[in-house]
Backbone atoms as SQL, in Angstrom:
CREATE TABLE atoms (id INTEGER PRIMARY KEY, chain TEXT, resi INTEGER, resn TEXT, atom TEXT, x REAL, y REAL, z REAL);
INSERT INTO atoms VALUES
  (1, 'A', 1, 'UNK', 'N', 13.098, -4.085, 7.326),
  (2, 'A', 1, 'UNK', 'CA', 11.664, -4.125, 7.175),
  (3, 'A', 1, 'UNK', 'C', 11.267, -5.557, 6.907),
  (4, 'A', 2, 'UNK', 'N', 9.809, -5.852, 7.675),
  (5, 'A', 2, 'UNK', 'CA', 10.072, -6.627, 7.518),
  (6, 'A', 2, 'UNK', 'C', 8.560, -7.153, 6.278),
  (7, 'A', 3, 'UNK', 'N', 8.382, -8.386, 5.630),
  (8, 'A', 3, 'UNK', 'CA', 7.181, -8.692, 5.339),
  (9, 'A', 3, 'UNK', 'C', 5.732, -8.758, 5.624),
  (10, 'A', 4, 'UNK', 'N', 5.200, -7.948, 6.438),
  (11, 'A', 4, 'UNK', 'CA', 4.199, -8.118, 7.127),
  (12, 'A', 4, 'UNK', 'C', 3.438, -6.772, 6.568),
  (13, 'A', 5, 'UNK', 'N', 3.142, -6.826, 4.771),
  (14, 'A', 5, 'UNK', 'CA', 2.245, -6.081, 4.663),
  (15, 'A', 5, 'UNK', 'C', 0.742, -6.639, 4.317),
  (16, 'A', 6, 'UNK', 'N', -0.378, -5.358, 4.221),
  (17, 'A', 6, 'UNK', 'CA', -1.568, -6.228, 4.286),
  (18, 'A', 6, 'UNK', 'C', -1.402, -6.657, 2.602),
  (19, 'A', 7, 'UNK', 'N', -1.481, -7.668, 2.006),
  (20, 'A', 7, 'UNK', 'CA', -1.501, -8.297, 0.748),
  (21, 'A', 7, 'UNK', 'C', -3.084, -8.619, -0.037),
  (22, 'A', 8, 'UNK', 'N', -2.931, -8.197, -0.880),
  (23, 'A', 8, 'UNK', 'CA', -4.111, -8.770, -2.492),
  (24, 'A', 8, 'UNK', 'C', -3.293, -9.688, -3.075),
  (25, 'A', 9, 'UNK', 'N', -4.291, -9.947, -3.537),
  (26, 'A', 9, 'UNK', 'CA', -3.327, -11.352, -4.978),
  (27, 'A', 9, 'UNK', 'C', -2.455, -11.007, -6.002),
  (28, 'A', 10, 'UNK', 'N', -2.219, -9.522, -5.833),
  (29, 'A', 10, 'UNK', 'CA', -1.190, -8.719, -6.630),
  (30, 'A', 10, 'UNK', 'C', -0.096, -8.542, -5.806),
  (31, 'A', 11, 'UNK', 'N', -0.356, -8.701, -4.377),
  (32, 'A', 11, 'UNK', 'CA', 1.188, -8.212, -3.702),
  (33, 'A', 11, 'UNK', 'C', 0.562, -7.506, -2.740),
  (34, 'A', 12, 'UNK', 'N', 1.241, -6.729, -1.661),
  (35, 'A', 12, 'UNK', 'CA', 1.041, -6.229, -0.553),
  (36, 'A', 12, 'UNK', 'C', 0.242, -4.737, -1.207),
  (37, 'A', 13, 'UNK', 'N', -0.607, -4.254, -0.980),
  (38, 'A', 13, 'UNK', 'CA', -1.226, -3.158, -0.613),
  (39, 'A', 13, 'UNK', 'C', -0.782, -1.873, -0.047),
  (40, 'A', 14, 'UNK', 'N', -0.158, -2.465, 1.093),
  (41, 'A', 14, 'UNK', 'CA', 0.090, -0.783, 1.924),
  (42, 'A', 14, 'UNK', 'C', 1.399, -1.394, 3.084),
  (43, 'A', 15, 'UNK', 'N', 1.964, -0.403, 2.946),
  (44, 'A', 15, 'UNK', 'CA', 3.201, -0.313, 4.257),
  (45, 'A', 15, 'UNK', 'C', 3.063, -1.437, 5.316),
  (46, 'A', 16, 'UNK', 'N', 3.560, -2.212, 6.128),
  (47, 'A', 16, 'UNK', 'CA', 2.902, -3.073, 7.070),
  (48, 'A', 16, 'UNK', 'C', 3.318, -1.501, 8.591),
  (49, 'A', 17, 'UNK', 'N', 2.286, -1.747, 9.748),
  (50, 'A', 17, 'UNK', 'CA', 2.357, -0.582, 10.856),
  (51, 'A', 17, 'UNK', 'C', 4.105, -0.691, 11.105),
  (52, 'A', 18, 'UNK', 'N', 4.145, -1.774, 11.585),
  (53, 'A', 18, 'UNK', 'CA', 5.740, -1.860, 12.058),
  (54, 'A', 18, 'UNK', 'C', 6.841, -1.186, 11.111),
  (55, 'A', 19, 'UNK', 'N', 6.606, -1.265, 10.013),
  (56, 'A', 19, 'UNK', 'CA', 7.612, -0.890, 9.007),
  (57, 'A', 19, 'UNK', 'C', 7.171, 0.638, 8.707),
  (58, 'A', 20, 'UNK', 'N', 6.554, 0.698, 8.467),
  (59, 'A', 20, 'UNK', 'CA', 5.975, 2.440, 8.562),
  (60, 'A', 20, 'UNK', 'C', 6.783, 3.606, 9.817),
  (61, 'A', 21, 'UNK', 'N', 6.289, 2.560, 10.932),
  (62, 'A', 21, 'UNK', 'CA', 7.126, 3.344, 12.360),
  (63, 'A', 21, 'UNK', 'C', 8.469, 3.180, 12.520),
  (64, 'A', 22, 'UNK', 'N', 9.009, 2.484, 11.905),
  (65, 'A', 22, 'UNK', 'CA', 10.794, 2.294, 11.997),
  (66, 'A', 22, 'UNK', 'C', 10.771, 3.499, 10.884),
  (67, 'A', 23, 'UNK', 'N', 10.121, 3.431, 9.229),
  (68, 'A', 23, 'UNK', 'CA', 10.824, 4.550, 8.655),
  (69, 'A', 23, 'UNK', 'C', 10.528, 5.923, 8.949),
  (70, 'A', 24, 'UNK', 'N', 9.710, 6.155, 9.483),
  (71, 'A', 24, 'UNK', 'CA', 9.109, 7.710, 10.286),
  (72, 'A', 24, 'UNK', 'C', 9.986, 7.910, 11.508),
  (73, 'A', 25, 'UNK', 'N', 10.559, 6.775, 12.252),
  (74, 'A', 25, 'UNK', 'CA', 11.580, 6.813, 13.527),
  (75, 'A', 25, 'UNK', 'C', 12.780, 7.518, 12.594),
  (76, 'A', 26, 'UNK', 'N', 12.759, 7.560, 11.350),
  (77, 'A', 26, 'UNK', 'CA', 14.434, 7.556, 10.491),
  (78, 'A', 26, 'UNK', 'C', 14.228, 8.816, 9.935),
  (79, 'A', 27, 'UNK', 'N', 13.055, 9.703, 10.163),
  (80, 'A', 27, 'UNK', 'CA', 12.669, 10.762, 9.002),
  (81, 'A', 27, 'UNK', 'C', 12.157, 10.791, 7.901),
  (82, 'A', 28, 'UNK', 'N', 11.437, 9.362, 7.431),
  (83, 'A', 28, 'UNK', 'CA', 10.998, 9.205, 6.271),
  (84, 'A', 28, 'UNK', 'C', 9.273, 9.929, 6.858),
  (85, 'A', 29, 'UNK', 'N', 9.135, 10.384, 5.673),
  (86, 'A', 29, 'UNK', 'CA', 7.177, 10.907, 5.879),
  (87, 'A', 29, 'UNK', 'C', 6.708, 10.437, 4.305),
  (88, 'A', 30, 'UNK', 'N', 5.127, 10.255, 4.750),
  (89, 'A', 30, 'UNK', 'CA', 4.553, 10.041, 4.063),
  (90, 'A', 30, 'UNK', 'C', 4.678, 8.743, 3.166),
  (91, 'A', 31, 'UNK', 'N', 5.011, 7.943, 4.136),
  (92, 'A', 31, 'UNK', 'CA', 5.441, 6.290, 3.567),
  (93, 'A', 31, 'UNK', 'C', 4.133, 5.474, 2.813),
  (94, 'A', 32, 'UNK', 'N', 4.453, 4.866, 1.690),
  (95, 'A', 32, 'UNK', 'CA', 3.330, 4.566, 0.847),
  (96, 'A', 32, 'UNK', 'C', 4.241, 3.504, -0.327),
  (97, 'A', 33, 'UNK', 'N', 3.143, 2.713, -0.352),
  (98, 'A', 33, 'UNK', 'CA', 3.403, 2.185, -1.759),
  (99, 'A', 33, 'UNK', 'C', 3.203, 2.880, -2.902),
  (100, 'A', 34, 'UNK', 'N', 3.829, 2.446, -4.075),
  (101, 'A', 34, 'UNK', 'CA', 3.612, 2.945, -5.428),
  (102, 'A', 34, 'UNK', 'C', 4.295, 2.019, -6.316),
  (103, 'A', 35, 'UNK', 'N', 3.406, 1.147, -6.969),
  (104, 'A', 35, 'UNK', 'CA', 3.981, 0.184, -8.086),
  (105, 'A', 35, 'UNK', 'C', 4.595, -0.625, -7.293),
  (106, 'A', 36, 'UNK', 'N', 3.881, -1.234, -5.897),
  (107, 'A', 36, 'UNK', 'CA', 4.772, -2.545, -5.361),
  (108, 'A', 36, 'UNK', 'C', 6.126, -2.152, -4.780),
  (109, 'A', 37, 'UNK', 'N', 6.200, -1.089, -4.747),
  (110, 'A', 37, 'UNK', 'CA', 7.642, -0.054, -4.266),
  (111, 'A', 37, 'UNK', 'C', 7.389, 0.605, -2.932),
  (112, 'A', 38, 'UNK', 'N', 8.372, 0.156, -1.737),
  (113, 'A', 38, 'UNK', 'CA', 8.185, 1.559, -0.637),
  (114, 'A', 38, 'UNK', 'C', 8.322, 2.729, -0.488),
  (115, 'A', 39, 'UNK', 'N', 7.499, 3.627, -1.034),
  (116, 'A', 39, 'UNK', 'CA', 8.673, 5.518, -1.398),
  (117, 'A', 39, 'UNK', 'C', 8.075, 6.099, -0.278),
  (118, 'A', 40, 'UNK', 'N', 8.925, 7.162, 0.000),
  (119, 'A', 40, 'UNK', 'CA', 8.595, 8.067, 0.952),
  (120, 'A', 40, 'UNK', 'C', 9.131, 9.485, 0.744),
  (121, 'A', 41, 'UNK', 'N', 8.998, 10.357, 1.706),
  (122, 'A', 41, 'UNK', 'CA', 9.414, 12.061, 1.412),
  (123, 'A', 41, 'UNK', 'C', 10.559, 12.122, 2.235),
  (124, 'A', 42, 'UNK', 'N', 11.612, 12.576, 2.100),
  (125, 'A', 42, 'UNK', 'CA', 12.841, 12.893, 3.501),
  (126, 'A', 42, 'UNK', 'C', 13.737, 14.142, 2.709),
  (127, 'A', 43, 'UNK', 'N', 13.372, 14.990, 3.760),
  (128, 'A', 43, 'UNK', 'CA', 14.918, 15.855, 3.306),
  (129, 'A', 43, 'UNK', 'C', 16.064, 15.088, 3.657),
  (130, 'A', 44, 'UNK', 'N', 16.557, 16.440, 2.829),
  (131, 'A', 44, 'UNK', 'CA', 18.227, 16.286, 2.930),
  (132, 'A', 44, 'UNK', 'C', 18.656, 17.742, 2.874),
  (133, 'A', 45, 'UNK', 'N', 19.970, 17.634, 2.955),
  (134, 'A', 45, 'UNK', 'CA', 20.472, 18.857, 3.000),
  (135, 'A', 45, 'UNK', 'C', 20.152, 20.181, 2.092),
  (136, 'A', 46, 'UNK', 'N', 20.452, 20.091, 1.102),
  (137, 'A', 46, 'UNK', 'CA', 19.498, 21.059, 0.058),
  (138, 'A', 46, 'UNK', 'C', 18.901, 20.423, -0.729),
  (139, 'A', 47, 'UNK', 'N', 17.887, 19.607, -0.487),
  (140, 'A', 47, 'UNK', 'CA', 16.406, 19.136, -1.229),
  (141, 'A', 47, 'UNK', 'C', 16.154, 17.998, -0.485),
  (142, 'A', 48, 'UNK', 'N', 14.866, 18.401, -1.276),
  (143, 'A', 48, 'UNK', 'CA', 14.050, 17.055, -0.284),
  (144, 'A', 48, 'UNK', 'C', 14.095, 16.340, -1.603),
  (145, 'A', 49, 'UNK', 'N', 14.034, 14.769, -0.739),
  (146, 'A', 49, 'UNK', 'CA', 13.926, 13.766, -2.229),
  (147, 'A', 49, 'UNK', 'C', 12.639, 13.051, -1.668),
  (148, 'A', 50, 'UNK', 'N', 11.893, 12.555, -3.073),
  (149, 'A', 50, 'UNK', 'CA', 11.098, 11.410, -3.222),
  (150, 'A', 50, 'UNK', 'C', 11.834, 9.997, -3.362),
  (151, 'A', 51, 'UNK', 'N', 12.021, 9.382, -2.426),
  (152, 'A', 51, 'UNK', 'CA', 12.691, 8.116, -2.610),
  (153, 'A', 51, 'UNK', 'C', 11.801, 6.850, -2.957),
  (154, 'A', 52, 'UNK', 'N', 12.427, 5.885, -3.934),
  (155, 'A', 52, 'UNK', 'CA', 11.902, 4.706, -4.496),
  (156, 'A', 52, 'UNK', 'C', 12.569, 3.613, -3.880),
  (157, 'A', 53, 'UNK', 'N', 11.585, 2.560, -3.538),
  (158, 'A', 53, 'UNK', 'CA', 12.110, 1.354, -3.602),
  (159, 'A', 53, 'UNK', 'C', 12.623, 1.073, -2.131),
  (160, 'A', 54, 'UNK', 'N', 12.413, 1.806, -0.815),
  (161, 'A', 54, 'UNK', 'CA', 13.282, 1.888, 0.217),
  (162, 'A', 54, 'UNK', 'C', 13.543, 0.451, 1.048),
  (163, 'A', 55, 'UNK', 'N', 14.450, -0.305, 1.090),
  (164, 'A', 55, 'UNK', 'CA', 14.615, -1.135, 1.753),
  (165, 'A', 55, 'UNK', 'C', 15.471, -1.663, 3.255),
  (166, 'A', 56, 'UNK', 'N', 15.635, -2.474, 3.562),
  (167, 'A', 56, 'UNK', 'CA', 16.738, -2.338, 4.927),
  (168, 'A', 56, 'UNK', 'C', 18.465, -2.098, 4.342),
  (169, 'A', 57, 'UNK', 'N', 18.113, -1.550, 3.103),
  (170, 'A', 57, 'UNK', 'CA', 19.696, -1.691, 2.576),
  (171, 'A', 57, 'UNK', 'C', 19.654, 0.057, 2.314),
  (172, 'A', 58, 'UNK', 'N', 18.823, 0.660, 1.700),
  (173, 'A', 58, 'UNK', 'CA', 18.700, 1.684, 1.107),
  (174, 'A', 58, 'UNK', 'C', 17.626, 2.065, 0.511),
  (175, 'A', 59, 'UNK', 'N', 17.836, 2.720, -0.652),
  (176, 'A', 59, 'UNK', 'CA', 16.662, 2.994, -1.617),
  (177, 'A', 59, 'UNK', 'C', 17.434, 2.250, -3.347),
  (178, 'A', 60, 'UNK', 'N', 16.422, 2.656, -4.061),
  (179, 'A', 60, 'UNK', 'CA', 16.865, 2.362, -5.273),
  (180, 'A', 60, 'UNK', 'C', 16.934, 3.610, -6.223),
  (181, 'A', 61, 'UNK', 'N', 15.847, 4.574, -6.240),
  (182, 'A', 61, 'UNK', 'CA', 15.658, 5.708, -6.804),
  (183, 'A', 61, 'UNK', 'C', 15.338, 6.995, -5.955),
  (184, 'A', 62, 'UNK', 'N', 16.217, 8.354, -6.160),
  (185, 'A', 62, 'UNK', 'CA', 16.024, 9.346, -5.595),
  (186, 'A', 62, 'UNK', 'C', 15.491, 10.057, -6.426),
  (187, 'A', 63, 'UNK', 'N', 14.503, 11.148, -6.107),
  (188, 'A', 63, 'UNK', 'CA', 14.418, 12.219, -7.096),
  (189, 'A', 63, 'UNK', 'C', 14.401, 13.285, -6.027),
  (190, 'A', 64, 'UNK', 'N', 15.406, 14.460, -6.366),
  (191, 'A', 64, 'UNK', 'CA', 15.252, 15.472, -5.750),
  (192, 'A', 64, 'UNK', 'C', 14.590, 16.475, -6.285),
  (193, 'A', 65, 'UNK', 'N', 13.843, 17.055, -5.421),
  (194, 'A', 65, 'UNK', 'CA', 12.994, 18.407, -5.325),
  (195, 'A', 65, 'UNK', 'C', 13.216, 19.860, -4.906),
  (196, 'A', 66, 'UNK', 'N', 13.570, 21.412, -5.072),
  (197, 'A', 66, 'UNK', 'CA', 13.962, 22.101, -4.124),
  (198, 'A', 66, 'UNK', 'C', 13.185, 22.163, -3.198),
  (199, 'A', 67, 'UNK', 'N', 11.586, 22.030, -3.488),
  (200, 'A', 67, 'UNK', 'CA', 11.294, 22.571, -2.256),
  (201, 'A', 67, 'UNK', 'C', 9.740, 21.037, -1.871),
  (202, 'A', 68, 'UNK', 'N', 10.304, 20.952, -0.122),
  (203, 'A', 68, 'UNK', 'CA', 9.317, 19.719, -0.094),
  (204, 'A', 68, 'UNK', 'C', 7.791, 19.546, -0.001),
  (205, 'A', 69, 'UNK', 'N', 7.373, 20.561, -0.246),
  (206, 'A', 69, 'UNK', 'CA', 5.598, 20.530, -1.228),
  (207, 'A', 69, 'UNK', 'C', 5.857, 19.985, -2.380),
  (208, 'A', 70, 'UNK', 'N', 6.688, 20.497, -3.118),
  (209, 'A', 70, 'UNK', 'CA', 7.073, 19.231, -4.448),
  (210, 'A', 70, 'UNK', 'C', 7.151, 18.038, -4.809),
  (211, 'A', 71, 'UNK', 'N', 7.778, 17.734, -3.452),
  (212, 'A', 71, 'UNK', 'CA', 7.984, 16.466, -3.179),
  (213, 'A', 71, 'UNK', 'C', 6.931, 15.703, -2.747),
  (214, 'A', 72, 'UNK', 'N', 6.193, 16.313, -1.984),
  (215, 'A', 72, 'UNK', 'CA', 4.889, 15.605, -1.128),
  (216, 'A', 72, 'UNK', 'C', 3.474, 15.571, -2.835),
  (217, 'A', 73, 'UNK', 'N', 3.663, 16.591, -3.197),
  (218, 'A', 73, 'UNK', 'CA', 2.470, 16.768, -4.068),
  (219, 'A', 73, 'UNK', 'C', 2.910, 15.314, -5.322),
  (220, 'A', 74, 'UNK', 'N', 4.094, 15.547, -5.456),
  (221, 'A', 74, 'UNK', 'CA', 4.319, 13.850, -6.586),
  (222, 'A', 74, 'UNK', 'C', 4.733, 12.760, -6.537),
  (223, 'A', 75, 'UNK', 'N', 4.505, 12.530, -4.948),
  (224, 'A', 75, 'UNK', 'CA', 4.570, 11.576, -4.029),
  (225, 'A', 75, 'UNK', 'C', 3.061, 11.367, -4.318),
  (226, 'A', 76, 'UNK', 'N', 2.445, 12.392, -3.814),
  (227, 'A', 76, 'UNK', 'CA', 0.413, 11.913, -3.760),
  (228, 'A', 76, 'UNK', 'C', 0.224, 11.389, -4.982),
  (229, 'A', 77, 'UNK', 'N', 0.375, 12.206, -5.788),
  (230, 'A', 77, 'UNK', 'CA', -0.096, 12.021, -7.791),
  (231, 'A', 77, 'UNK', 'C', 0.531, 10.891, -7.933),
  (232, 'A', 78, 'UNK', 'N', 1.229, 10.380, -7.916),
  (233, 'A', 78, 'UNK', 'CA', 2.465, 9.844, -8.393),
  (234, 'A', 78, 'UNK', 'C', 1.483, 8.402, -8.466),
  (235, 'A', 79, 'UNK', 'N', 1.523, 7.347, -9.695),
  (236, 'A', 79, 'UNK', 'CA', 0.814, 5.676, -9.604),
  (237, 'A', 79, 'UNK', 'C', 2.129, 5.071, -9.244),
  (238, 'A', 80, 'UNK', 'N', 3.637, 5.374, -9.306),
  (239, 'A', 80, 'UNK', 'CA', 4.525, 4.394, -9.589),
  (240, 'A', 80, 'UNK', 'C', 5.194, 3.885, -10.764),
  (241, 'A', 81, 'UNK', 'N', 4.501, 4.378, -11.976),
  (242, 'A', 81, 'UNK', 'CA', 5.087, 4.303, -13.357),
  (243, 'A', 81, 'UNK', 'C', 5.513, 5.553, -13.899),
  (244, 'A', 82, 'UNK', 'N', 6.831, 5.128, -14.093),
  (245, 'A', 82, 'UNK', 'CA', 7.663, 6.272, -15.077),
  (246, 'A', 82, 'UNK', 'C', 8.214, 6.761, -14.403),
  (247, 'A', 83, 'UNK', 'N', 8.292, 8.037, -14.429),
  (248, 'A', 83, 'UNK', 'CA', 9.218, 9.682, -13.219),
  (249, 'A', 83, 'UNK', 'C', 7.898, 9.848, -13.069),
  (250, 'A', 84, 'UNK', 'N', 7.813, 10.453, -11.707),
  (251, 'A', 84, 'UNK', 'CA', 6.485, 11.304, -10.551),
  (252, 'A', 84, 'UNK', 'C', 7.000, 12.699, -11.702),
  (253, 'A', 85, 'UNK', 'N', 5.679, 13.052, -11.135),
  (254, 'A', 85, 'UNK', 'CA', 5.717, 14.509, -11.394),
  (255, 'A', 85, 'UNK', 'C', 6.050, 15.625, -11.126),
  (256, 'A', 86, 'UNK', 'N', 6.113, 17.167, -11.256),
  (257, 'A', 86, 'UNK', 'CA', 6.550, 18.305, -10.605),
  (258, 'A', 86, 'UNK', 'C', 7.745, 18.502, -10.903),
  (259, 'A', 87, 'UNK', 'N', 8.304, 19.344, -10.306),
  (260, 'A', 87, 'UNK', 'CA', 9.686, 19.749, -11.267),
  (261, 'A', 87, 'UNK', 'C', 11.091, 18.919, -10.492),
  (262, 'A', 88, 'UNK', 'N', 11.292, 17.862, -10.330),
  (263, 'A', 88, 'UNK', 'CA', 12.282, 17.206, -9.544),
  (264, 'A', 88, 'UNK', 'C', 13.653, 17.376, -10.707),
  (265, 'A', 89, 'UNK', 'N', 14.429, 17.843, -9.740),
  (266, 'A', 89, 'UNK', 'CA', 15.630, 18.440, -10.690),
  (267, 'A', 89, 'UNK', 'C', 16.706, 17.112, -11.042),
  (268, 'A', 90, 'UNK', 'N', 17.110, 16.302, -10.672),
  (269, 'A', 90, 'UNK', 'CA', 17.500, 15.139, -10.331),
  (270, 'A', 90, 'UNK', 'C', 17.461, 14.051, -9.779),
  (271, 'A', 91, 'UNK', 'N', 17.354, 12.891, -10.968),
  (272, 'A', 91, 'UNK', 'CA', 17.307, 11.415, -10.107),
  (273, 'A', 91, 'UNK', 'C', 18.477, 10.697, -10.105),
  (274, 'A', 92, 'UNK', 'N', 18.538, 9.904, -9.033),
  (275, 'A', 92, 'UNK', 'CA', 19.508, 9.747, -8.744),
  (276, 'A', 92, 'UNK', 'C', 19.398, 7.796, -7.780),
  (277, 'A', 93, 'UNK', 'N', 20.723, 7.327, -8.702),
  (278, 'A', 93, 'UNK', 'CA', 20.734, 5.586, -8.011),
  (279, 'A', 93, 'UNK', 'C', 21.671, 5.045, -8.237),
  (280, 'A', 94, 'UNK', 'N', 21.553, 3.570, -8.127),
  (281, 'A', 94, 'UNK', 'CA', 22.928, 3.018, -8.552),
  (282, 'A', 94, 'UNK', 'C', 22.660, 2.759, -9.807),
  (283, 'A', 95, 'UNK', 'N', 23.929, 3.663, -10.489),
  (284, 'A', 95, 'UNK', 'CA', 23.890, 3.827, -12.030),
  (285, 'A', 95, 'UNK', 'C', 23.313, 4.543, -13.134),
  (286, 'A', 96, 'UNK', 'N', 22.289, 5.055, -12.036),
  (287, 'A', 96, 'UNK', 'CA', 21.498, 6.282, -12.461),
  (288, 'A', 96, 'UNK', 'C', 22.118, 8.071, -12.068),
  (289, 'A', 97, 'UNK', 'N', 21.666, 8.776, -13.192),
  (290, 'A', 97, 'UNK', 'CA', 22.206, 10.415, -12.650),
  (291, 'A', 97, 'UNK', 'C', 21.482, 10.911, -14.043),
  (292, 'A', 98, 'UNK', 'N', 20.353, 11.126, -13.644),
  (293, 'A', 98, 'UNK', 'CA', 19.508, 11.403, -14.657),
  (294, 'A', 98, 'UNK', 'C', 19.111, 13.070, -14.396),
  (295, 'A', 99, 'UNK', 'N', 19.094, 14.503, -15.133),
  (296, 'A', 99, 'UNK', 'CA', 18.363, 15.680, -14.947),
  (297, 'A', 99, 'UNK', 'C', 17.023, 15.570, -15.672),
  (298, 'A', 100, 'UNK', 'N', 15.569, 16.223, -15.021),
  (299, 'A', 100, 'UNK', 'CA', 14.492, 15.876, -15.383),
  (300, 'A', 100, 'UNK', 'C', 14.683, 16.922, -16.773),
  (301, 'A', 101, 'UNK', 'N', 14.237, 15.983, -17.703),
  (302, 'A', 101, 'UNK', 'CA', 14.359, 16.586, -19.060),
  (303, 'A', 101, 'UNK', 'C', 13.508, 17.386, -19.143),
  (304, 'A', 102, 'UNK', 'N', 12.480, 17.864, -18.743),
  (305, 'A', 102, 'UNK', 'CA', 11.154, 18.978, -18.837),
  (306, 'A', 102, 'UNK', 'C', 12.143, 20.497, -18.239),
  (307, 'A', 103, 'UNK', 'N', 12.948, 20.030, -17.600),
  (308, 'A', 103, 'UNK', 'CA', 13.662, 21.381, -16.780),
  (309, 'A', 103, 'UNK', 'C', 14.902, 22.110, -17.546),
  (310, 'A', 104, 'UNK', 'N', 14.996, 21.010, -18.870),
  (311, 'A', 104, 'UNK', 'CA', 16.697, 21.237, -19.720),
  (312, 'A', 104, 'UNK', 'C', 16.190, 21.905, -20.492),
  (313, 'A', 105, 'UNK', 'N', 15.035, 22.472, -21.409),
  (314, 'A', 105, 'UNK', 'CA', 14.754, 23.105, -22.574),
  (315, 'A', 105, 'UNK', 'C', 14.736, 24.409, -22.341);
């Protein structure tokens, strides 16, 4: 991906087109910033994850969801600070393996 998003004096704004259509070519939906971060929606085999941070290397943060309305709905809500919302059963990164604590009690 490359740099070519539209930018404010805070940082880029929104996805640049080109980079949007390579990650939708890959299965990513619903590509968006959040907190200066690229996340998007993609299944996987049994869950869909909300991914953080997506770059030409990877991602940085997964959170999986069972089911992907979950995923899409705290993807929308979601500002970028903290854990998104909804019941995401696991996050997951390098060094991370976190269970959403709202789901352990």
């Amino acid at each position: 991906m490359n740099s070519g998003q539209a930018r404010t004096q805070s940082g880029p704004r929104e996805v640049a087109a080109q980079d949007r259509a390579l990650l939708e070519a890959q299965g990513y939906r619903h590509v968006t910033l959040r907190g200066g971060r690229v996340c998007a929606v993609k299944g996987f085999v049994f869950t869909t994850a909300l991914l953080v941070g997506i770059d030409p290397f990877g991602y940085t943060l997964r959170y999986c969801y069972e089911h992907a309305a979950e995923a899409e709905a705290a993807l929308a809500g979601w500002d970028g600070t903290g854990h998104p919302g909804g019941p995401w059963i696991k996050c997951k990164g390098a060094g991370v393996e976190l269970l959403n604590p709202l789901l352990s009690s």
